[in-house]
C-alpha positions in Angstrom: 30.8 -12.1 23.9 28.8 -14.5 22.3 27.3 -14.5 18.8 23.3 -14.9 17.8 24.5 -17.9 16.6 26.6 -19.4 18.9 24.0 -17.6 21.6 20.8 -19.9 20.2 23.3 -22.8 20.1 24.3 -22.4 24.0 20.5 -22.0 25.0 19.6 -25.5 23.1 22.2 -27.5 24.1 20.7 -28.6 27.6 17.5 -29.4 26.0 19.2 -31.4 23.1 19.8 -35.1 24.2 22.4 -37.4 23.0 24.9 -36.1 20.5 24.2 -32.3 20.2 25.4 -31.6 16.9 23.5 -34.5 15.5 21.1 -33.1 17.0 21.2 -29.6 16.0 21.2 -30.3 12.6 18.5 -32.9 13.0 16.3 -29.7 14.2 16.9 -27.5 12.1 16.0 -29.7 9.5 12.9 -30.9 11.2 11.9 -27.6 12.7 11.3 -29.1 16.1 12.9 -31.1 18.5 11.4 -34.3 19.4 10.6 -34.9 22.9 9.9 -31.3 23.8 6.1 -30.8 22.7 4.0 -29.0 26.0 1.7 -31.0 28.0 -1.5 -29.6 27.6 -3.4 -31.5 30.6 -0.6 -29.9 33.4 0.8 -27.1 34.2 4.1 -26.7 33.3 6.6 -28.0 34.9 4.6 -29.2 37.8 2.8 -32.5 36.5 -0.3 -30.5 38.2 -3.2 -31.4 36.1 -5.1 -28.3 35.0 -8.3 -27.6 36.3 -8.8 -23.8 35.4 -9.1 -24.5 31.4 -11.9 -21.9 30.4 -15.1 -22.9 28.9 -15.6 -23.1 24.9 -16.8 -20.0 24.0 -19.9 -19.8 21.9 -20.5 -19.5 18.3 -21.7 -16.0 18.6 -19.7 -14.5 21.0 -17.3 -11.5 19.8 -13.3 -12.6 19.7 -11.1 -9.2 20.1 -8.2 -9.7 18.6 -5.3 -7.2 19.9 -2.6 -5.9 17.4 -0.1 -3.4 16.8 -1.2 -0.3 14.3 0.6 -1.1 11.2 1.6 2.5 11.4 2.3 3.8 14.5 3.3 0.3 16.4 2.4 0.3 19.5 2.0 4.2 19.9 5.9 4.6 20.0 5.3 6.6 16.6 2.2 8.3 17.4 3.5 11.7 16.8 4.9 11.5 13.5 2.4 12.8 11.0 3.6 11.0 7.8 2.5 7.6 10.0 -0.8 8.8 11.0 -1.6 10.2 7.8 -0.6 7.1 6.4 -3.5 5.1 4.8 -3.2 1.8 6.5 -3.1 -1.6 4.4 -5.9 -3.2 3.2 -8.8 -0.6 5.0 -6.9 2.6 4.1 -8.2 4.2 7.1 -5.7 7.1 8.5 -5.7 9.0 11.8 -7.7 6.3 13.3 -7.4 3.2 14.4 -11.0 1.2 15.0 -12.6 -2.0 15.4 -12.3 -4.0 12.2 -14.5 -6.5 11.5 -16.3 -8.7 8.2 -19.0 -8.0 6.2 -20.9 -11.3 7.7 -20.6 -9.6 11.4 -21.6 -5.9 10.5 -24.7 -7.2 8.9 -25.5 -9.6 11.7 -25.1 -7.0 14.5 -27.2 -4.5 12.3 -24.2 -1.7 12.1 -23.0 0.4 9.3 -19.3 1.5 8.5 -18.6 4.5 10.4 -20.9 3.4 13.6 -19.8 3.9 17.2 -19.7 0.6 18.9 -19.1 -0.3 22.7 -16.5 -3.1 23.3 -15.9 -4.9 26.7 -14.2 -6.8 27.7 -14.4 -7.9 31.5 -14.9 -4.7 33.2 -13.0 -2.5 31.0 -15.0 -0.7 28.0 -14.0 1.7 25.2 -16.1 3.0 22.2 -14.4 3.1 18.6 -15.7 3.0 15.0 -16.9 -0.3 13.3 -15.1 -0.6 9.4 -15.2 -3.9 7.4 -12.1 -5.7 6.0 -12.6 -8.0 3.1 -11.2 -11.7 3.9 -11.8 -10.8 7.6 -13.0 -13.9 10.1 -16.2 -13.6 10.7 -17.3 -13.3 15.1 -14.1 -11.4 15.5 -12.9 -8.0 16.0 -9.3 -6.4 15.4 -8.3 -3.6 17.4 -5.0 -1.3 16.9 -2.8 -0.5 19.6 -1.0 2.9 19.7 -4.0 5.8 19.2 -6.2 7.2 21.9 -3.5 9.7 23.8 -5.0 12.8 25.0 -2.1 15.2 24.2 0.7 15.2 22.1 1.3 18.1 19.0 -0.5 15.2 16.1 -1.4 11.9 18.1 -3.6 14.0 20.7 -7.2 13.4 20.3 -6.2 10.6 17.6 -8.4 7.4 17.5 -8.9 5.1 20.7 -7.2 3.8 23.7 -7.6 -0.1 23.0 -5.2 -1.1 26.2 -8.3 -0.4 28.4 -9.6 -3.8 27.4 -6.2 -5.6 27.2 -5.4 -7.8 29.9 -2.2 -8.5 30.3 -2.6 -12.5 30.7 -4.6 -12.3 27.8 -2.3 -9.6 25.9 -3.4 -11.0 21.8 -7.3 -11.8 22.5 -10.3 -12.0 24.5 -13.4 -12.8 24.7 -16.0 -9.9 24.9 -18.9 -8.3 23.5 -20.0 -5.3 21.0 -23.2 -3.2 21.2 -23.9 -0.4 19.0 -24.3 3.8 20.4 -25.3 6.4 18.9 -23.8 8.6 16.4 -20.9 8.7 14.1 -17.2 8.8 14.7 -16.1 10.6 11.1 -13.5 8.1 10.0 -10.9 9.1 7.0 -10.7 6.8 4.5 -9.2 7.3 1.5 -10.9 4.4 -0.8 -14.2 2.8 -0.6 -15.0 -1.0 -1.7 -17.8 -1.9 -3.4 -18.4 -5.5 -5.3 -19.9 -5.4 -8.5 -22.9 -7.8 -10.4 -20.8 -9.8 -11.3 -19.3 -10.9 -8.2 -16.0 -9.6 -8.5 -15.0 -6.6 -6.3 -12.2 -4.9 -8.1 -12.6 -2.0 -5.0 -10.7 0.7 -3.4 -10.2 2.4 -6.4 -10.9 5.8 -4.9 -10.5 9.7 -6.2 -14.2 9.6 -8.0 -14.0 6.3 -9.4 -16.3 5.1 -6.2 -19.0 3.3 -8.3 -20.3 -0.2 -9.4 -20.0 1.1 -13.4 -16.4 2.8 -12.4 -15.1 -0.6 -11.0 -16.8 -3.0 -13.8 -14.8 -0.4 -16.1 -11.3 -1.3 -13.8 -12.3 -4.9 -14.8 -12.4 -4.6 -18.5 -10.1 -2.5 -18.7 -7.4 -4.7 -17.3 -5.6 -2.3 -14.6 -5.0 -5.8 -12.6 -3.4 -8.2 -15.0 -2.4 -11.8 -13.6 -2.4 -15.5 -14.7 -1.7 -18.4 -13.1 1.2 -20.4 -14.5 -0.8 -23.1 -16.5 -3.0 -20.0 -18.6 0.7 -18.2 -19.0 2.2 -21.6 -20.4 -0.6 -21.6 -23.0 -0.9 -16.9 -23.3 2.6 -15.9 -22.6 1.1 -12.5 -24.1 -2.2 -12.3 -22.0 -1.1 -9.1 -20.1 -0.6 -7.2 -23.7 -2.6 -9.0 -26.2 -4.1 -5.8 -28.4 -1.8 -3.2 -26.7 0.6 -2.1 -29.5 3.1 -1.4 -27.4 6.7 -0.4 -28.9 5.2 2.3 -31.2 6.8 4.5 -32.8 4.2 6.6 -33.4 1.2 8.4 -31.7 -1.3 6.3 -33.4 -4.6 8.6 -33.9 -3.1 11.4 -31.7 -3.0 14.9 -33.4 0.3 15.9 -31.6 4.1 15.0 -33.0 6.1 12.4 -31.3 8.7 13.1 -29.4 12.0 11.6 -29.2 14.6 11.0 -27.2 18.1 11.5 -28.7 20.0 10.6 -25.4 18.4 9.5 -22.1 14.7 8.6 -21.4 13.1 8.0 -18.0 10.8 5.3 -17.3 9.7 2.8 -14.5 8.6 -0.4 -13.9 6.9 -2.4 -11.1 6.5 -5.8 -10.4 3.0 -6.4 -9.7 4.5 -10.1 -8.4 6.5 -8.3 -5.9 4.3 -5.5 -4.2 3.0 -6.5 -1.1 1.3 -3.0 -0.6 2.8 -2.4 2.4 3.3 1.6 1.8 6.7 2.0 2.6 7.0 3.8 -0.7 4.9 6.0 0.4 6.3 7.0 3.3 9.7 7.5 1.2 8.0 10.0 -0.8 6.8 11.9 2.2 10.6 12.1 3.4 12.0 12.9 -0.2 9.8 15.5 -2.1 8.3 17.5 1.2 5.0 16.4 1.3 2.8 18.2 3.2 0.5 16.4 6.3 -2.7 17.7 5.9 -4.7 16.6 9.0 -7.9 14.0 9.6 -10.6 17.2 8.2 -8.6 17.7 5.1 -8.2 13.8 4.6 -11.9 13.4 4.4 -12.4 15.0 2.0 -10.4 13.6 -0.4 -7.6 16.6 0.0 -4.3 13.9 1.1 -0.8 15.1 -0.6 0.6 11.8 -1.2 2.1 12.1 -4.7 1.9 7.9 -4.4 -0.6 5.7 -3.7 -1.2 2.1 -3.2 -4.8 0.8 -4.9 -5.9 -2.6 -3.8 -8.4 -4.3 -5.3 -10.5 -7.2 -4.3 -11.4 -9.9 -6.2 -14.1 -13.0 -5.3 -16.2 -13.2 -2.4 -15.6 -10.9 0.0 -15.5 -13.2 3.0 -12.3 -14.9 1.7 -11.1 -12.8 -1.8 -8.2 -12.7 -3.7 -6.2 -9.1 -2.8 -4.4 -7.5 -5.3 -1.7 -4.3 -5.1 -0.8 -1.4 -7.4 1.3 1.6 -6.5 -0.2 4.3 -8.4 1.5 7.7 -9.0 2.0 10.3 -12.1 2.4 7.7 -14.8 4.8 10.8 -17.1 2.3 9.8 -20.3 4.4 10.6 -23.7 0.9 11.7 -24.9 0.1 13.2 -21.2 -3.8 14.9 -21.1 -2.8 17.1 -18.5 -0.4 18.9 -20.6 -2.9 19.7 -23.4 -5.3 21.6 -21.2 -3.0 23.7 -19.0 -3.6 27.0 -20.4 0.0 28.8 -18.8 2.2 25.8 -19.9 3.0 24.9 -16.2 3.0 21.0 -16.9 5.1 20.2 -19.3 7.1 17.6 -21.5 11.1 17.8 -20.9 14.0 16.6 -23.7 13.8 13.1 -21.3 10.5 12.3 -21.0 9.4 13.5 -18.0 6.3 15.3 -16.9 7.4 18.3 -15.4 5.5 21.0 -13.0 6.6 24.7 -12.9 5.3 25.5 -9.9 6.1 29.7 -10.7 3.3 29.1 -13.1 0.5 27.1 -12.2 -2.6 29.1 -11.7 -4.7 26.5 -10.1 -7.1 26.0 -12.4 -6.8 22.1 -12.1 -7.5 21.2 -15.9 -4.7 18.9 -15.6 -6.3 17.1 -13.0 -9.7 16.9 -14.2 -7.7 15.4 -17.6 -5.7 13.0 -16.3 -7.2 9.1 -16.3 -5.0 8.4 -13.5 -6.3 10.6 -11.0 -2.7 11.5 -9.6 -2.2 14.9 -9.2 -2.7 16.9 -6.2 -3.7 20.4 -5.5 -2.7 22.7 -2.7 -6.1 23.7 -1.0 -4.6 25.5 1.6 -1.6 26.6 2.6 -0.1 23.1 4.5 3.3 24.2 4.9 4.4 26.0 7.8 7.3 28.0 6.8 7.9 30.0 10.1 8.8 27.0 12.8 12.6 26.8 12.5 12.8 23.1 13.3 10.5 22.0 10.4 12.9 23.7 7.9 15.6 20.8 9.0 13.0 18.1 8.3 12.9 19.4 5.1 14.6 18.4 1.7 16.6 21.4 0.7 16.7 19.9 -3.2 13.4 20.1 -3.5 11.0 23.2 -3.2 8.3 23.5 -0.9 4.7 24.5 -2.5 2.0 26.6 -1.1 -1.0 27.2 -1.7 -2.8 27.3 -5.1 -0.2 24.7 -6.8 -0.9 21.5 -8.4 1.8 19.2 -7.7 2.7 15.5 -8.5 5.6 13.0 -8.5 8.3 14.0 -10.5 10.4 10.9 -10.6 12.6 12.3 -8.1 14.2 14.5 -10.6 16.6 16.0 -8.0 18.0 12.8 -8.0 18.0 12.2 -11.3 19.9 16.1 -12.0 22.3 15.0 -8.9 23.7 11.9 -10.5 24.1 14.0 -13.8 25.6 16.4 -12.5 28.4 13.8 -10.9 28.3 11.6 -14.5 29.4 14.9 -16.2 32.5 15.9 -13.7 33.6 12.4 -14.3 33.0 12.8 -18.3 31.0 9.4 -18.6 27.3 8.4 -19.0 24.8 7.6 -16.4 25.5 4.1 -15.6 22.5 1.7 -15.1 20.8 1.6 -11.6 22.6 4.9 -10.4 19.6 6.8 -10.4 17.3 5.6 -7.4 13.7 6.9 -6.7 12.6 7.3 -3.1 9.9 4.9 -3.5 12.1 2.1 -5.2 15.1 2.8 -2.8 12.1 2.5 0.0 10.8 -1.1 -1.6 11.4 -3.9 0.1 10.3 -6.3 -2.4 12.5 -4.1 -5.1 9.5 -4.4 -6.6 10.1 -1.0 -8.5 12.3 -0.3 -11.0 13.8 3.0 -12.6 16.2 3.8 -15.1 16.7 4.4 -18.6 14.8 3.1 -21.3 16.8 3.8 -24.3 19.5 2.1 -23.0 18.2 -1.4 -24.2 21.0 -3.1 -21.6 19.3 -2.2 -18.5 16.9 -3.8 -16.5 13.9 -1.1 -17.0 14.0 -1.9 -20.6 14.2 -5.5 -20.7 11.4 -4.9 -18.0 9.3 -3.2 -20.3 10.1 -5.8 -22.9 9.2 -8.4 -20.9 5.9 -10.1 -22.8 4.1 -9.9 -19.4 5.0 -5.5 -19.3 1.2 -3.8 -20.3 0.3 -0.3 -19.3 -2.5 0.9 -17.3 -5.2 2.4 -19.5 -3.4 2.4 -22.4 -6.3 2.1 -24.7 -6.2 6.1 -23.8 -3.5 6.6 -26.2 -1.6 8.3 -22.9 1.4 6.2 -23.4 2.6 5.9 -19.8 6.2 5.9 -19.1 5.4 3.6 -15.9 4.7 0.5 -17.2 3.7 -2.5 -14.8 4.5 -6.8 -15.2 1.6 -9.3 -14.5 1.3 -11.4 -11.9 1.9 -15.3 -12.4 0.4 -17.6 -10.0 1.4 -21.0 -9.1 -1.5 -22.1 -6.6 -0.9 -25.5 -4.9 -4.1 -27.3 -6.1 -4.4 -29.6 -2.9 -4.2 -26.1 -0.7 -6.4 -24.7 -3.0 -9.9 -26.1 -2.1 -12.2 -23.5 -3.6 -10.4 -21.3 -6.5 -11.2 -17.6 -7.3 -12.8 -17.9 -10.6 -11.3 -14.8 -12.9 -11.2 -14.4 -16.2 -7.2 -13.1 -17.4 -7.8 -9.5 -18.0 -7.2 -8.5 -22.1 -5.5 -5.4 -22.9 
């Protein structure tokens, strides 16, 4: 049997003239072989001139443009609740799928987020809910395959069918057209966008936050920090100038320090590396039993997810600059929630982590209401189903499963973190450097997270957080986050570059 390699070699070497492995290496050095471009004026392989070439289209006709559901693919993965509760990249819609289009075209057509619209194309036609993208191409529409199936335990009833108005010799686009119906479809989106005065949109910063004062506040606060590489040359400290970071003490807080005589958590994450593709997310989910709350509970701002992924837009909408911040419990060593829980349920362990009893939490959500972050999440109702035998194998049985009336939050997978313990002490050795893994950083595919511990100046989340582009989010709080994030540096080709997104490099 063949290898890939030797497989790819086989299938080129008929098409390859002359020498082949001359050749080869002159492809793969070129990225094309010469001689072998399509004729565009005959069919191929013929020398029949074309004659069926179909008419430009015109300039304000409606392109649809046909992809798989980040998600659920192409419907394969329609019954697993994690995906559809997922908040999808860039529009964070979940249980949905709809017709995604720019700010330009929802103005021009006279619609409004959350419309039903009518697409067609030839003589197929299916309805589905207009939402705008930032960056978007203006005249187009992107539909998700995978939703509209009419049974099935979670994907029934979920979204639209968009293969009614795929043709299979057109399978990635067509041409067709949109017209508004009446009413509203009831979409669940988890963040809202809005653009401030000044022209920067620092949006989808949701849980409250959704307001022109709340984002200019995101902007000078600094919660996105980046440079490009000729303001770093000249700052190397612009991510931190004014932080005071490495204190030793509280500053102006009325409570005692605490300190760490052997091992301290903390995390750090790239903010160069994070794509915000959510697979963190999902690892979460998996790892700490998460509980699916379904498209009602979603919309009203009741989702689970102990992580989540902001993203933030920056510039003019039609073509901004998109920027990506996991967000979860930031385990504060000055931590607001723990100062207003009135039964002591989150508290402050000998490591530094920000620990919920769930045996004692009351509900009251102080801790919530006091934390900047807006990380926490409550237990509305009771999500889990305890009875249904296959659900206890999904399961993680390190890690309890809450019901109703609990706040909960990530815990920086402290299972994990009491496993490897448990293993360093039979062995009668410390915890080496990168044993411990999170979910979400294990789950990275950037590795743009990392864990570990700090007071070990040798390992990588120290130097990390010693890094002169390390800052923390909100930190003019005084909540001394033990998740601390490093800038982004750009390095923009200036000839590819034509119009720049002006920004001014956040201060701490």
């Amino acid at each position: 049997m063949l290898s890939a390699y030797e497989a790819v070699r086989t299938t080129w070497k008929p098409v390859i003239k002359g020498d082949f492995e001359t050749g080869w290496r002159k492809a793969l050095h070129a990225g094309w072989i010469e001689g072998t471009a399509f004729d565009m004026t005959s069919k191929a392989g013929t020398g029949t001139p074309v004659t069926n070439i179909p008419a430009p289209t015109s300039k304000d006709s409606i392109e649809i443009i046909f992809r798989p559901d980040p998600t659920v693919y192409d419907g394969r993965w329609a019954n697993v609740g994690w995906l559809q509760e997922l908040p999808k990249p860039v529009t964070n819609l979940s249980w949905d799928n709809a017709a995604i289009v720019s700010g330009a075209t929802l103005s021009k057509l006279g619609l409004e987020e959350d419309d039903i619209v009518e697409l067609t194309v030839g003589g197929g036609k299916v309805k589905a809910p207009v939402i705008v993208a930032p960056g978007h191409p203006d005249n187009s529409v992107t539909v998700h395959l995978g939703y509209g199936r009419q049974t099935g335990r979670v994907a029934g009833g979920a979204g639209f069918d968009a293969y009614l108005i795929r043709n299979t010799w057109a399978p990635f686009y067509a041409t067709g057209s949109m017209r508004k119906v009446e009413g509203k479809w009831g979409t669940a989106i988890t963040k809202s966008h809005f653009q401030d005065h000044r022209g920067k949109a620092f949006g989808q910063q949701g849980n409250g936050n959704n307001s022109l004062e709340a984002d200019e506040a995101l902007g000078e606060r600094g919660i996105i920090r980046y440079a490009t590489l000729e303001e770093y040359k000249a700052n190397p400290n612009f991510a931190n100038e004014g932080e005071g970071r490495e204190k030793t003490e509280m500053g102006t807080s009325m409570f005692p320090n605490w300190t760490y005589p052997d091992n301290a958590w903390g995390m750090s994450i790239d903010m160069n590396s994070c794509t915000g593709c959510n697979a963190c997310i999902v690892s979460c989910y998996a790892e700490n039993n998460i509980a699916v709350v379904g498209k009602q509970q979603v919309r009203i701002g009741r989702n689970m997810q102990w992580l989540r992924i902001d993203t933030y837009f920056e510039g003019d909408l039609s073509a901004p600059r998109a920027h990506f911040q996991p967000m979860a419990c930031q385990h504060c060593e000055n931590a607001p929630c723990e100062q207003v829980c009135p039964v002591g349920a989150t508290v402050h362990t000998p490591e530094g982590l920000n620990s919920m009893v769930y045996n004692r939490c009351v509900g009251t959500r102080y801790c919530s209401n006091n934390c900047p972050y807006k990380v926490r999440r409550f237990n509305f109702l009771l999500y889990s189903d305890y009875e249904t035998e296959s659900l206890k194998l999904l399961r993680n049985p390190d890690v309890s499963v809450r019901s109703r009336g609990v706040m909960e939050k990530c815990s920086y997978c402290v299972q994990r973190i009491s496993a490897v313990k448990i293993e360093a002490d039979k062995e009668n050795r410390g915890i080496r450097d990168g044993e411990i893994v999170t979910a979400c950083q294990q789950a990275c595919p950037a590795s743009a997270i990392t864990f570990g511990n700090i007071n070990d100046k040798t390992s990588r989340v120290a130097k990390l957080r010693g890094d002169e582009r390390s800052y923390q989010v909100l930190g003019d709080q005084n909540t001394r986050p033990r998740t601390t994030y490093v800038a982004a540096v750009l390095n923009p080709n200036p000839e590819l570059e034509e119009a720049p997104v002006e920004h001014v490099p956040a201060k701490g």
